[in-house]
C-alpha positions, 0 to 999 in steps of 0.5 A: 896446394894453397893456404889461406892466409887465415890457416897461416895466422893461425899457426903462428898465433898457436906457437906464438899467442899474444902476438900481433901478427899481419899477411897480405895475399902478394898475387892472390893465389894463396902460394905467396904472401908476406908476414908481419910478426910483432912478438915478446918471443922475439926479444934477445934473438937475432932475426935468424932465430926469429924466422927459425921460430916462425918456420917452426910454426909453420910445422913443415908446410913451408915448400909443400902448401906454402909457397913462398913466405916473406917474413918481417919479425919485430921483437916486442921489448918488455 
């Protein structure tokens, strides 16, 4: 079962509003794709704590509906 890219976004923007947030479709068949995620909620956190922040998001859909996730996270520093 596939997500659109859309329905990723979404998700992250809900957890994390204010955000800019990029995916790209790698193969085009909604199971693999690649984030960019540029948040305030990112400052001060190791990138580990970041990805954790965005799995959270994702609500457990990473390995079910989700395939495969590439994720980027850029800390916006005030």
């Amino acid at each position: 079962m596939a997500m659109l890219a859309e329905e990723i976004r979404a998700l992250i923007l809900e957890a994390l509003p204010n955000s800019e947030v990029t995916i790209e479709d790698l193969r085009g068949d909604g199971d693999h794709y690649s984030c960019h995620i540029r948040s305030k909620a990112f400052a001060g956190k190791t990138r580990v704590q970041q990805h954790k922040i965005v799995y959270e998001a994702l609500g457990g859909r990473m390995g079910n509906q989700l395939h495969a996730l590439a994720i980027q996270t850029t800390p916006i520093e005030e």
